[in-house]
N, CA, C and O atoms as a GROMACS GRO file, in nm:
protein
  588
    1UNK      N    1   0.083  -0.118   0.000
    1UNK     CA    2   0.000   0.000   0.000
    1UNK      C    3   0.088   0.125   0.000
    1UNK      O    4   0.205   0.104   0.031
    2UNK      N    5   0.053   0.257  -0.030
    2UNK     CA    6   0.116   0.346  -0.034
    2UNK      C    7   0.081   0.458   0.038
    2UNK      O    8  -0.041   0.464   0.056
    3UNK      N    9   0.145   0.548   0.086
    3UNK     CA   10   0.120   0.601   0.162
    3UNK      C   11   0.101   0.797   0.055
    3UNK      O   12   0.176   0.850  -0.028
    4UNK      N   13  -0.018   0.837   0.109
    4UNK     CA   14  -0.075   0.933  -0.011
    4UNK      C   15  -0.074   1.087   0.103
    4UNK      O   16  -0.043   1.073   0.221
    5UNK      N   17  -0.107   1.209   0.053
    5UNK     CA   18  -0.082   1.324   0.107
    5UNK      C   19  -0.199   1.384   0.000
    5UNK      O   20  -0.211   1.367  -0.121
    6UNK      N   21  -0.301   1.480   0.120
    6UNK     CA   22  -0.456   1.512   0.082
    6UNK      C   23  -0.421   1.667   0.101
    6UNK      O   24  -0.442   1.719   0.211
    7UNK      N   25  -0.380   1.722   0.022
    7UNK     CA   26  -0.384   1.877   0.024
    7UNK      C   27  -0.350   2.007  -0.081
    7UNK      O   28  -0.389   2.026  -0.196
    8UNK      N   29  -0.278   2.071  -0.012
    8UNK     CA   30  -0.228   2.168  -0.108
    8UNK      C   31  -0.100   2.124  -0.186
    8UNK      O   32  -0.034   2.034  -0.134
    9UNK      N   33  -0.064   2.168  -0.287
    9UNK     CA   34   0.097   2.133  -0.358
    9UNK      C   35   0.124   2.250  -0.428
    9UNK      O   36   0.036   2.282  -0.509
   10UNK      N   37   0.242   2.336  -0.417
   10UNK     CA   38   0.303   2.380  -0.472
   10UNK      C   39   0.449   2.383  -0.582
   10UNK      O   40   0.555   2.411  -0.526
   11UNK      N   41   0.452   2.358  -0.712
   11UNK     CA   42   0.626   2.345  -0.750
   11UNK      C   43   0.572   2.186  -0.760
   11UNK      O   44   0.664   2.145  -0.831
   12UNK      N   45   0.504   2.092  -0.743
   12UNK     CA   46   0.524   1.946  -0.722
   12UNK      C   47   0.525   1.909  -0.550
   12UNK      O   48   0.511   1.794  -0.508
   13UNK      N   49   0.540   2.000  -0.483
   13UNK     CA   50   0.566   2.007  -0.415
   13UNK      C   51   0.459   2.039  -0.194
   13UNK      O   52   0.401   2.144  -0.166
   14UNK      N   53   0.474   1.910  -0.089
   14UNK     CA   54   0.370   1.962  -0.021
   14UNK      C   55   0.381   2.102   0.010
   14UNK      O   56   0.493   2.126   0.054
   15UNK      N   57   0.294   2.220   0.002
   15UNK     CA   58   0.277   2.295   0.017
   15UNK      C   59   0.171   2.334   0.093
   15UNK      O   60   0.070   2.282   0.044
   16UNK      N   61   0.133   2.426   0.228
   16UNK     CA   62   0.029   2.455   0.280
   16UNK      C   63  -0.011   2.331   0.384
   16UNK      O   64   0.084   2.286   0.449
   17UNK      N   65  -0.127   2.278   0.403
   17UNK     CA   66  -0.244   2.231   0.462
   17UNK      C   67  -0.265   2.104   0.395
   17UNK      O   68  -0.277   2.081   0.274
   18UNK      N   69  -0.270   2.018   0.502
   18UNK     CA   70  -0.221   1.882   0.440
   18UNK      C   71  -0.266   1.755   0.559
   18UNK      O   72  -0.274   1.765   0.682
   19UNK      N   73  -0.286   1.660   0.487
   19UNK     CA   74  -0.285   1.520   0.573
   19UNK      C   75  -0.195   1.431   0.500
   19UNK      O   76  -0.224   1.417   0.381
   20UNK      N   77  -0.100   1.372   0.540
   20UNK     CA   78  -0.023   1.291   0.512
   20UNK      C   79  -0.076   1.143   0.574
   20UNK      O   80  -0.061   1.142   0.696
   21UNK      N   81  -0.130   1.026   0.525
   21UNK     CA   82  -0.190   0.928   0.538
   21UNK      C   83  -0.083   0.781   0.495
   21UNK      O   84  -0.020   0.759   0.391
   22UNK      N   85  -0.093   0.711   0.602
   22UNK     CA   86   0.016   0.580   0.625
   22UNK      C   87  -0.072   0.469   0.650
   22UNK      O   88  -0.104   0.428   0.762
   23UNK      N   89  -0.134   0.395   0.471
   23UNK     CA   90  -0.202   0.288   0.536
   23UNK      C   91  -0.147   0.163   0.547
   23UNK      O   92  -0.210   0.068   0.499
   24UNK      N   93  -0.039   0.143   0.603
   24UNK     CA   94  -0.016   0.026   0.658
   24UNK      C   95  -0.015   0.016   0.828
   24UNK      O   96  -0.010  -0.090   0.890
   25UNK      N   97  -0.020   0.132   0.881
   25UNK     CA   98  -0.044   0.121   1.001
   25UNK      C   99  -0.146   0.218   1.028
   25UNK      O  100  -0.161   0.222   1.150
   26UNK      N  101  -0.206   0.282   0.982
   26UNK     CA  102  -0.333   0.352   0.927
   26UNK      C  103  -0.352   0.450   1.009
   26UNK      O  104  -0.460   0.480   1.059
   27UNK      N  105  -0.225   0.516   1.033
   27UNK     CA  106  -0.158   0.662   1.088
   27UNK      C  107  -0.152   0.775   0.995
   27UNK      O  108  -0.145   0.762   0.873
   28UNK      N  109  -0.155   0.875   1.052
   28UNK     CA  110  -0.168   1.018   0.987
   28UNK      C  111  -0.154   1.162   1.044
   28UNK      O  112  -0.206   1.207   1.146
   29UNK      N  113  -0.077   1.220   0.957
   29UNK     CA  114  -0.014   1.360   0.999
   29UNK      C  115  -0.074   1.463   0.956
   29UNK      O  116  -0.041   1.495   0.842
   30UNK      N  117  -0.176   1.548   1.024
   30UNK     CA  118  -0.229   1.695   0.963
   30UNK      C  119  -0.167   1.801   1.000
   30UNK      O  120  -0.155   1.835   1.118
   31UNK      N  121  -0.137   1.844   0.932
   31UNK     CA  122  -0.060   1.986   0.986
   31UNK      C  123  -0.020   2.102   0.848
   31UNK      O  124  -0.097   2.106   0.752
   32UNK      N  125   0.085   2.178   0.853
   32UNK     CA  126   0.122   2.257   0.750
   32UNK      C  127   0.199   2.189   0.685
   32UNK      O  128   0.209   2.074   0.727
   33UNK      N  129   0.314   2.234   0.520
   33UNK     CA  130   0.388   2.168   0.504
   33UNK      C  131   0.451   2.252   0.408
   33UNK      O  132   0.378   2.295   0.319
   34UNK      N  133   0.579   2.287   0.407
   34UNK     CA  134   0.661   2.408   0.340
   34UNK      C  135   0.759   2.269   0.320
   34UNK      O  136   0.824   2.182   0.377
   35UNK      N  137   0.701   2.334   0.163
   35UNK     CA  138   0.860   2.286   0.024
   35UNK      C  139   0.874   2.139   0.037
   35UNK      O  140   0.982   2.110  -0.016
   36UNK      N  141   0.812   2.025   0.085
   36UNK     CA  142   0.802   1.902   0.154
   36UNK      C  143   0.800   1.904   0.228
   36UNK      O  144   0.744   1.797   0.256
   37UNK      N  145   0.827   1.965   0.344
   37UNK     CA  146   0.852   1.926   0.495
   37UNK      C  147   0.770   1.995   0.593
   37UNK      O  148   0.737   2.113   0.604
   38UNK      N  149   0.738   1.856   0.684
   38UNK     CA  150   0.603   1.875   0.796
   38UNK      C  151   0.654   2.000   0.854
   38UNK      O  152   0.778   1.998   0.851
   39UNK      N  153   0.601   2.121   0.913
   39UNK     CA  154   0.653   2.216   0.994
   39UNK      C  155   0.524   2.211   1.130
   39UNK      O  156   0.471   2.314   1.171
   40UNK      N  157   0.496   2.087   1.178
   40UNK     CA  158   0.385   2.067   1.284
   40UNK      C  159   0.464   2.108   1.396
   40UNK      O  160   0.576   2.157   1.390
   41UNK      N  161   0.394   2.082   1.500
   41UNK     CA  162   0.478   2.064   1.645
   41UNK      C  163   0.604   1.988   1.644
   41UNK      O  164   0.620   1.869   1.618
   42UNK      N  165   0.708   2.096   1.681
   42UNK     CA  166   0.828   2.012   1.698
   42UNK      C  167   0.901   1.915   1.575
   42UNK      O  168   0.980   1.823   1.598
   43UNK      N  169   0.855   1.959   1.439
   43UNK     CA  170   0.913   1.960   1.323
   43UNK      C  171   0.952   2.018   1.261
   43UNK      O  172   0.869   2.084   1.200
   44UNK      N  173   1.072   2.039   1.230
   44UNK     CA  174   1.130   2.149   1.167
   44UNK      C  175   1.152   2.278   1.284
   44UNK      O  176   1.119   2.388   1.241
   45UNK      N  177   1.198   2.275   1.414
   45UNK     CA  178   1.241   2.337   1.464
   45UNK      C  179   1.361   2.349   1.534
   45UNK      O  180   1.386   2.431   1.622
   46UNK      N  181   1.444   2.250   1.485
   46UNK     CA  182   1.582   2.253   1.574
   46UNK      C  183   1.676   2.296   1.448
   46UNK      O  184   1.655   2.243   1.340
   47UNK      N  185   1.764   2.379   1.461
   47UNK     CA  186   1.864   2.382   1.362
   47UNK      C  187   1.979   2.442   1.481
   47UNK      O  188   1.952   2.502   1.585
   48UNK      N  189   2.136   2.396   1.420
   48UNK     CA  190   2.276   2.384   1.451
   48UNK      C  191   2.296   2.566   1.398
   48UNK      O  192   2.274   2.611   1.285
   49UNK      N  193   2.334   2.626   1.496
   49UNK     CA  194   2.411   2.781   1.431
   49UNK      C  195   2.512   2.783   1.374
   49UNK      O  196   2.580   2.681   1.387
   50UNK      N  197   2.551   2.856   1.318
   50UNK     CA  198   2.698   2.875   1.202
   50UNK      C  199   2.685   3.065   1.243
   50UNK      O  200   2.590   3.143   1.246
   51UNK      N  201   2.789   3.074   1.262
   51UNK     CA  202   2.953   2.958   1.203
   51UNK      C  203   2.935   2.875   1.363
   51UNK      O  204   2.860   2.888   1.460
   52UNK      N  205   3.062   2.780   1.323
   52UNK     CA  206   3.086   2.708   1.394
   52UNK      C  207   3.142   2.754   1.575
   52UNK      O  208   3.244   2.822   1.594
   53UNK      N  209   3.059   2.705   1.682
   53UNK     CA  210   3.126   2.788   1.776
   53UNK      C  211   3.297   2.717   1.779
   53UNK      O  212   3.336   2.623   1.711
   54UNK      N  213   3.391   2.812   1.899
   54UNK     CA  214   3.501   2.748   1.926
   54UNK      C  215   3.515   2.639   1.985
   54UNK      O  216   3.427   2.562   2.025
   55UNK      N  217   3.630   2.631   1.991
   55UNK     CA  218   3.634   2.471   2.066
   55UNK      C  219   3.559   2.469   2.244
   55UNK      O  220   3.517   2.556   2.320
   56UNK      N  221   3.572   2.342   2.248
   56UNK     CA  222   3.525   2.325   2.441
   56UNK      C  223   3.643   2.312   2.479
   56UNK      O  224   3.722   2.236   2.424
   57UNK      N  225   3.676   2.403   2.601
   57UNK     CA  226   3.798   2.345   2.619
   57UNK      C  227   3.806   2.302   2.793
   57UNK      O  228   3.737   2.356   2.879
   58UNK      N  229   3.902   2.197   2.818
   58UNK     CA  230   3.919   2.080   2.904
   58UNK      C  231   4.032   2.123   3.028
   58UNK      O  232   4.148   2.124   2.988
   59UNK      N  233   4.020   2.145   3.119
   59UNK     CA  234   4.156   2.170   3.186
   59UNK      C  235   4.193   2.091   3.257
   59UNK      O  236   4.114   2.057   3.344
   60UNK      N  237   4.344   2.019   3.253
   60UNK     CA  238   4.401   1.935   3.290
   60UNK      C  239   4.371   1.927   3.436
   60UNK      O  240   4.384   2.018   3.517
   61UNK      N  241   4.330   1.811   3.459
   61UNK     CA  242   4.326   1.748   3.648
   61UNK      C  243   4.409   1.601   3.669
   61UNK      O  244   4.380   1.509   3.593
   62UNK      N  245   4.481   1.586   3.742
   62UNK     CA  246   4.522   1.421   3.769
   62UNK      C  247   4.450   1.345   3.823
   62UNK      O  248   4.491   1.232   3.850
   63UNK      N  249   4.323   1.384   3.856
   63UNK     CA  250   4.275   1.264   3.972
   63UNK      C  251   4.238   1.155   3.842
   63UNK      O  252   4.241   1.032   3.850
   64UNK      N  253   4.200   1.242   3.715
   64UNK     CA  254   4.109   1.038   3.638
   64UNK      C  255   3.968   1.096   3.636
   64UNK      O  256   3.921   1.054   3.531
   65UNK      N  257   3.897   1.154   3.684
   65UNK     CA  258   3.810   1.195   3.666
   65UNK      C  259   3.751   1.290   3.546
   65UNK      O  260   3.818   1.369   3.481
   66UNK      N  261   3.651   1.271   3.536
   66UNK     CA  262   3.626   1.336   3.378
   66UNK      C  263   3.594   1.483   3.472
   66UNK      O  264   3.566   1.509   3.589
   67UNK      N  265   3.617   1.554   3.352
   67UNK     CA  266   3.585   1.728   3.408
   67UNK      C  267   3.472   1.734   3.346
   67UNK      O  268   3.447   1.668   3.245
   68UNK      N  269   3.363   1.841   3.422
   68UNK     CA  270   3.219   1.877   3.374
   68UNK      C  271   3.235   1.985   3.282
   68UNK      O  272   3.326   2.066   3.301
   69UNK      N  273   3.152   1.998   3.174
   69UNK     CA  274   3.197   2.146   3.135
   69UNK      C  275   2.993   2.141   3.084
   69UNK      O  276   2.935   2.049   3.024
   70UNK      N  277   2.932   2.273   3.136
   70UNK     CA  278   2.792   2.245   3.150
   70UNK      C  279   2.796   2.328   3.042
   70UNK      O  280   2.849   2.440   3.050
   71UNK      N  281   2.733   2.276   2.911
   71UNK     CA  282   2.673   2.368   2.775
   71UNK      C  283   2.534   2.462   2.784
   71UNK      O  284   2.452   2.434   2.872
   72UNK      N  285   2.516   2.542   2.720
   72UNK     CA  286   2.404   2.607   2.690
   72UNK      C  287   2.343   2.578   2.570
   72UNK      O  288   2.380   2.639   2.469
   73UNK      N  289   2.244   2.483   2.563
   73UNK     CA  290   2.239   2.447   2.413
   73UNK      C  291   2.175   2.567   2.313
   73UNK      O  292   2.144   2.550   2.195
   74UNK      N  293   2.163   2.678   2.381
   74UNK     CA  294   2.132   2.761   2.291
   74UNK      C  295   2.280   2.829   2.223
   74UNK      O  296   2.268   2.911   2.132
   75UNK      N  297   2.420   2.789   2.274
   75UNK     CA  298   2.472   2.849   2.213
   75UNK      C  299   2.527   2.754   2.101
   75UNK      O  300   2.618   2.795   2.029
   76UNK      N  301   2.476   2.632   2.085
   76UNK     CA  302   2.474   2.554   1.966
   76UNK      C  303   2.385   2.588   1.880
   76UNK      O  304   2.410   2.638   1.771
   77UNK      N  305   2.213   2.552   1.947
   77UNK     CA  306   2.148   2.565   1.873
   77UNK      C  307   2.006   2.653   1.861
   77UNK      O  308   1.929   2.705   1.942
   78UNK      N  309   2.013   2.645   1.752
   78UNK     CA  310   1.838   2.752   1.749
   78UNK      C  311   1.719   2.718   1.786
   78UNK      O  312   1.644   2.737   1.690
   79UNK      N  313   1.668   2.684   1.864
   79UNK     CA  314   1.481   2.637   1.882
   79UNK      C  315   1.419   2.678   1.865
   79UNK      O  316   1.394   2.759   1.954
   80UNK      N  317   1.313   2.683   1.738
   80UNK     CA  318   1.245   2.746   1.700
   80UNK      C  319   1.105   2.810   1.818
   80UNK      O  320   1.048   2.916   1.842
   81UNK      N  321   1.101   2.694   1.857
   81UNK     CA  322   0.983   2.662   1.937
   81UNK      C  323   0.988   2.611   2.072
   81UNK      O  324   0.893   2.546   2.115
   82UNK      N  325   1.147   2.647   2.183
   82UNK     CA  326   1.174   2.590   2.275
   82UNK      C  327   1.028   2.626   2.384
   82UNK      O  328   1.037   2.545   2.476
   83UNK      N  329   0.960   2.673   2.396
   83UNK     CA  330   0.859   2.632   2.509
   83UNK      C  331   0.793   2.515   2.517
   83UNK      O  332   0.781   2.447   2.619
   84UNK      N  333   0.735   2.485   2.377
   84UNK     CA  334   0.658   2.364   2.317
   84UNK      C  335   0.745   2.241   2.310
   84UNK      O  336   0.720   2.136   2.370
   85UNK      N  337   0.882   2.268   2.207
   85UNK     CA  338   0.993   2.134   2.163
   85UNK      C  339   1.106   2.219   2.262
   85UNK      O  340   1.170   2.318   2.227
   86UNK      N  341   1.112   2.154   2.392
   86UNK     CA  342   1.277   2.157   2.475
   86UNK      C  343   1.339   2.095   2.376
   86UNK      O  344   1.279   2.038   2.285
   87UNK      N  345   1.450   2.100   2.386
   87UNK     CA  346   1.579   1.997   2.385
   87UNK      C  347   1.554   1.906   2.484
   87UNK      O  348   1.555   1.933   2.605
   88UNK      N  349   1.526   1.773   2.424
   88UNK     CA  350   1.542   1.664   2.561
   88UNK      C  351   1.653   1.564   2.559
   88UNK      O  352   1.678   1.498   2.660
   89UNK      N  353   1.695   1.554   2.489
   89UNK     CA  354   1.857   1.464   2.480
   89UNK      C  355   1.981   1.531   2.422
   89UNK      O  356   1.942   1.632   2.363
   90UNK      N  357   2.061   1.524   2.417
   90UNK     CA  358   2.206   1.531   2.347
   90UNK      C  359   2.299   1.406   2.373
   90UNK      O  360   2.302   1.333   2.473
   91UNK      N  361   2.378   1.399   2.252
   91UNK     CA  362   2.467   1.291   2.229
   91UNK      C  363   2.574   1.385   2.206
   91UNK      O  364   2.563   1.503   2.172
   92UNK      N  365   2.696   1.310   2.233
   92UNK     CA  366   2.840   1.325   2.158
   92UNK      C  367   2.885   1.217   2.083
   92UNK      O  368   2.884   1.107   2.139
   93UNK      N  369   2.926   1.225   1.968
   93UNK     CA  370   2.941   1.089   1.883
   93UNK      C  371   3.048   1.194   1.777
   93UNK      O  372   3.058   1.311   1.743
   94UNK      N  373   3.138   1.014   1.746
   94UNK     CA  374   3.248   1.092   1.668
   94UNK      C  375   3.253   1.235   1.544
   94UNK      O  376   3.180   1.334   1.544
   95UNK      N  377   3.346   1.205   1.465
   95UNK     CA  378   3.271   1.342   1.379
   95UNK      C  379   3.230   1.327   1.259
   95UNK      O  380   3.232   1.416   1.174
   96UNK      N  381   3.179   1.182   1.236
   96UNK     CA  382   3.098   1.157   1.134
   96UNK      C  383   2.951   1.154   1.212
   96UNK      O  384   2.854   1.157   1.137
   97UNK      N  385   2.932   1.151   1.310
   97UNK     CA  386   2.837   1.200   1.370
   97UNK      C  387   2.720   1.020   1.402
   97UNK      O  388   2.603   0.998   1.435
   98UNK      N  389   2.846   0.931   1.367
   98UNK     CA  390   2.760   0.796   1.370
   98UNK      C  391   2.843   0.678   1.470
   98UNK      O  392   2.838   0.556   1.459
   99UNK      N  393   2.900   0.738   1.543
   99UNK     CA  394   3.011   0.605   1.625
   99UNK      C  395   2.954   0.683   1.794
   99UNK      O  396   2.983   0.801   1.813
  100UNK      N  397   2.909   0.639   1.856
  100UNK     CA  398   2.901   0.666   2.025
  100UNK      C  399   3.076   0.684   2.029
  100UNK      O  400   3.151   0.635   1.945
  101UNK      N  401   3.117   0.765   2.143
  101UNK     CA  402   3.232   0.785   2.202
  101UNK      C  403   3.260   0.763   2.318
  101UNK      O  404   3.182   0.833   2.382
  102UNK      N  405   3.330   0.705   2.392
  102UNK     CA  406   3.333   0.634   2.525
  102UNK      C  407   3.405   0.727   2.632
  102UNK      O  408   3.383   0.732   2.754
  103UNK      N  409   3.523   0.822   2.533
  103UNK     CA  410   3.569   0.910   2.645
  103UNK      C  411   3.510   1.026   2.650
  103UNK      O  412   3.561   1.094   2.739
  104UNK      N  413   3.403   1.094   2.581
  104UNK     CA  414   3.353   1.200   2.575
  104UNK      C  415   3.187   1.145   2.591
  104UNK      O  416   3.148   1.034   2.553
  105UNK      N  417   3.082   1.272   2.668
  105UNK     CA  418   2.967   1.248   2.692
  105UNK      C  419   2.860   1.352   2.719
  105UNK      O  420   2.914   1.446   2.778
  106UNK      N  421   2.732   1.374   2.700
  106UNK     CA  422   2.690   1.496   2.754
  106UNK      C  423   2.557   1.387   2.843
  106UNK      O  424   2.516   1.276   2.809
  107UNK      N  425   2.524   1.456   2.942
  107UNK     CA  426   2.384   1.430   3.038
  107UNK      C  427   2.234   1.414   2.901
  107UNK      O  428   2.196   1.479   2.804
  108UNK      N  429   2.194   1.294   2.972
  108UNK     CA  430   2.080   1.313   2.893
  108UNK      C  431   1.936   1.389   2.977
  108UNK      O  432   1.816   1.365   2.964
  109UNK      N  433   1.993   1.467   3.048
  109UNK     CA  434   1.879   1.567   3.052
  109UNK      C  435   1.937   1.707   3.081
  109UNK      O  436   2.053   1.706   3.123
  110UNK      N  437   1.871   1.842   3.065
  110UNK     CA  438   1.888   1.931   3.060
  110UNK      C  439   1.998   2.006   3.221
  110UNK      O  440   1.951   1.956   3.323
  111UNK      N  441   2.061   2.059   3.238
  111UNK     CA  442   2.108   2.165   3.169
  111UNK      C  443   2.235   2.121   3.027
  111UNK      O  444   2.300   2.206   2.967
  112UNK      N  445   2.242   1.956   3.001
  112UNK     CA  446   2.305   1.890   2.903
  112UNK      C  447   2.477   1.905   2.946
  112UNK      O  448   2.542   1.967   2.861
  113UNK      N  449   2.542   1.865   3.046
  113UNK     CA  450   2.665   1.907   3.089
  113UNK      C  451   2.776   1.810   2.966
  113UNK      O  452   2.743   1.725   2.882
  114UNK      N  453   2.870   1.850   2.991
  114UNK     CA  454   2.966   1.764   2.837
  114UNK      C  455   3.076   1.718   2.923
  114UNK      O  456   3.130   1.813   2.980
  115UNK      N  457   3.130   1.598   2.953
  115UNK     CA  458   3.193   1.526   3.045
  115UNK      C  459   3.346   1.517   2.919
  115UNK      O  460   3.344   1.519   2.795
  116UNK      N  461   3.460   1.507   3.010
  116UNK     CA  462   3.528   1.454   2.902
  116UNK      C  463   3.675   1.405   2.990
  116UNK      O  464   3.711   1.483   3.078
  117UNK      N  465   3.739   1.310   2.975
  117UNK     CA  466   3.841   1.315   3.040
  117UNK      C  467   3.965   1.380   3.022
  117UNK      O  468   4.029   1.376   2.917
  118UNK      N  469   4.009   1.457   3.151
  118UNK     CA  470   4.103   1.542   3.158
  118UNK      C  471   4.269   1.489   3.182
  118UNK      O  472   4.362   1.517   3.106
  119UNK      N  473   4.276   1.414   3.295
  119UNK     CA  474   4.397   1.321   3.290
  119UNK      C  475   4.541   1.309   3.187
  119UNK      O  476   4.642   1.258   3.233
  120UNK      N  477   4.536   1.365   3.035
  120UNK     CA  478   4.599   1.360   2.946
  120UNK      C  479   4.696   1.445   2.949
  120UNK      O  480   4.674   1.561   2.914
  121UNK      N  481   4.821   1.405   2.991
  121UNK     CA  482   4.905   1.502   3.042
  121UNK      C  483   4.960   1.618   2.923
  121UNK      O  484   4.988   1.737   2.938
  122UNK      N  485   4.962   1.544   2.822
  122UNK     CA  486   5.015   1.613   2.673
  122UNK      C  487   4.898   1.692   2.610
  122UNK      O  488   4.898   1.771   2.516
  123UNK      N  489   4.806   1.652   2.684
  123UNK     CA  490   4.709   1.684   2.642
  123UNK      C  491   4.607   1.686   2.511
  123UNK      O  492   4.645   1.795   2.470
  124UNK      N  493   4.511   1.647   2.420
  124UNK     CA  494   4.480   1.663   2.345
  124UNK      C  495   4.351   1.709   2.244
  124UNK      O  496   4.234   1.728   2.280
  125UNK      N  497   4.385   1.717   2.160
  125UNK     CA  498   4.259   1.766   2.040
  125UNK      C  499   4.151   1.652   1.978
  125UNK      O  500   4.195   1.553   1.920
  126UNK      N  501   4.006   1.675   1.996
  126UNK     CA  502   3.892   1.562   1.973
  126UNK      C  503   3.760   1.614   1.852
  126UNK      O  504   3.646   1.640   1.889
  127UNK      N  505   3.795   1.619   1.742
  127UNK     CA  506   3.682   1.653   1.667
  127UNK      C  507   3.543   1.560   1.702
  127UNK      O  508   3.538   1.437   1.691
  128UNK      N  509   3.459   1.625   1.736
  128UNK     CA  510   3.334   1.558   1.794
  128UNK      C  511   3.176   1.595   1.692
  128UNK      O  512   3.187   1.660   1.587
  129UNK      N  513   3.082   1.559   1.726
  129UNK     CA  514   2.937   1.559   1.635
  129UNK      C  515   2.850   1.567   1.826
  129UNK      O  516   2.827   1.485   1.916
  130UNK      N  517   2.833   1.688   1.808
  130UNK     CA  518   2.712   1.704   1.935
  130UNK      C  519   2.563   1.660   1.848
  130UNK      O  520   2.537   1.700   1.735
  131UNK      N  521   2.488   1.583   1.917
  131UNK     CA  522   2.372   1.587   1.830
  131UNK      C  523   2.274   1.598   1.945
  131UNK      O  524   2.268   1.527   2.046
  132UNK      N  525   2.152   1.768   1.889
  132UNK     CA  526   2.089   1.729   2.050
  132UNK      C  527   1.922   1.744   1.964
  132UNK      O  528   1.915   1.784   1.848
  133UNK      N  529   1.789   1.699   2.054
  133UNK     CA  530   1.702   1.611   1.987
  133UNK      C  531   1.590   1.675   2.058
  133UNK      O  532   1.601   1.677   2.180
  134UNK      N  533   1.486   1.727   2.008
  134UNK     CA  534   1.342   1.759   2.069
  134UNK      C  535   1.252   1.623   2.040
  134UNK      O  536   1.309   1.530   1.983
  135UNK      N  537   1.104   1.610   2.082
  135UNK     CA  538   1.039   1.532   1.999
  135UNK      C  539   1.037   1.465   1.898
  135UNK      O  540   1.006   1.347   1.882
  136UNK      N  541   1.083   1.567   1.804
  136UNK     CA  542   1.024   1.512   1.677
  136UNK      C  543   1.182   1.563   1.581
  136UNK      O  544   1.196   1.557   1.459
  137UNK      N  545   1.252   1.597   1.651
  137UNK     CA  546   1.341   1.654   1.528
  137UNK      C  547   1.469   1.629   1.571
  137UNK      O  548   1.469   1.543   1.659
  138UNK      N  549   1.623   1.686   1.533
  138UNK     CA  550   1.688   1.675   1.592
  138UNK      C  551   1.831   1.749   1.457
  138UNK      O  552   1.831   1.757   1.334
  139UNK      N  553   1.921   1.782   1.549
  139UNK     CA  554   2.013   1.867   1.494
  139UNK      C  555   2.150   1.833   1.497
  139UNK      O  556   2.177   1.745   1.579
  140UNK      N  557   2.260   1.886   1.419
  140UNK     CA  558   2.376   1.818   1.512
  140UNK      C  559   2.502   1.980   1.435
  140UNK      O  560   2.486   2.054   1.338
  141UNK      N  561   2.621   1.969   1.547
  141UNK     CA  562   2.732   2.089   1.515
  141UNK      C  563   2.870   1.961   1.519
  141UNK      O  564   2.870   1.839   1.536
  142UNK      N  565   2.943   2.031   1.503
  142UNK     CA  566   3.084   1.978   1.457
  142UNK      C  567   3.102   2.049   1.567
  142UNK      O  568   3.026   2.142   1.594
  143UNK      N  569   3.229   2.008   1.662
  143UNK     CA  570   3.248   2.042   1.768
  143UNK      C  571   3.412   2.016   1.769
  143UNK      O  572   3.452   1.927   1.693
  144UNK      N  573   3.506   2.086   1.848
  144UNK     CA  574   3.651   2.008   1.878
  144UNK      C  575   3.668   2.061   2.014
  144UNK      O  576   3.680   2.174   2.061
  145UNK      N  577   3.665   1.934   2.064
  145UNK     CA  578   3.693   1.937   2.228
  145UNK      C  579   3.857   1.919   2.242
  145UNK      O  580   3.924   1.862   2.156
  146UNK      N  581   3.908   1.972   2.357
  146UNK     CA  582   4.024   2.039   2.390
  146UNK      C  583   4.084   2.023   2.515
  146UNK      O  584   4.024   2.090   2.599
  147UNK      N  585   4.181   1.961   2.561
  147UNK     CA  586   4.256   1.977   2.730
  147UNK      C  587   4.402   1.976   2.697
  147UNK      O  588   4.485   1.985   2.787
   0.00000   0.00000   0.00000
């Protein structure tokens, strides 16, 4: 079966006021829809800012313990709609943005703190993929963490 869309089209394209209909599980999305894409609750509201912020940076401790460094995810990212879509997760994952990372981490709940181990006496440089996630959407920045 296929799944069909009851509305406006612009260009070929969903445009406007729309139901998007899924009959194999016989689910369905009404809402607006600019250029293809749902712009409902918590769709289409997370985007990554540019330019790129600076690095995070790490300051050396000996105990072994990871150092906290607490983010503001607004200075990553934009929410269109943060009253309605919080930010409710963030990841750190390598910088293809698809491998989990074991020495680097952020809290999965808000104020989203970014853990990383400090211990490295020479200290070093970590290109990272922050990816942080409302409901329905989700965003990601290129990041290089630093001690």
């Amino acid at each position: 079966m296929w799944s069909y869309f009851i509305g406006t089209f612009k260009d070929g394209k969903k445009n406007g006021k729309g139901t998007w209909t899924y009959p194999s599980n016989s689910t369905s999305i009404t809402g607006t829809w600019i250029n293809d894409k749902y712009t409902g609750e918590c769709f289409n509201q997370l985007e990554a800012l540019a330019p790129k912020p600076d690095s995070v940076k790490f300051s050396f401790t000996q105990s072994g313990k990871p150092y906290v460094s607490t983010i503001k995810t607004d200075s990553y990212f934009k929410n269109l709609n943060a009253k309605t879509c919080p930010i409710t997760e963030c990841q750190v994952m390598d910088e293809t943005c698809k491998v989990s990372l074991k020495n680097v981490s952020a809290d999965k709940k808000s104020p989203f703190s970014l853990s990383a181990f400090t211990n490295v006496k020479l200290g070093y440089t970590q290109n990272v993929c922050l990816i942080c996630k409302n409901k329905h959407d989700s965003a990601s920045i290129k990041l290089t963490f630093e001690q």
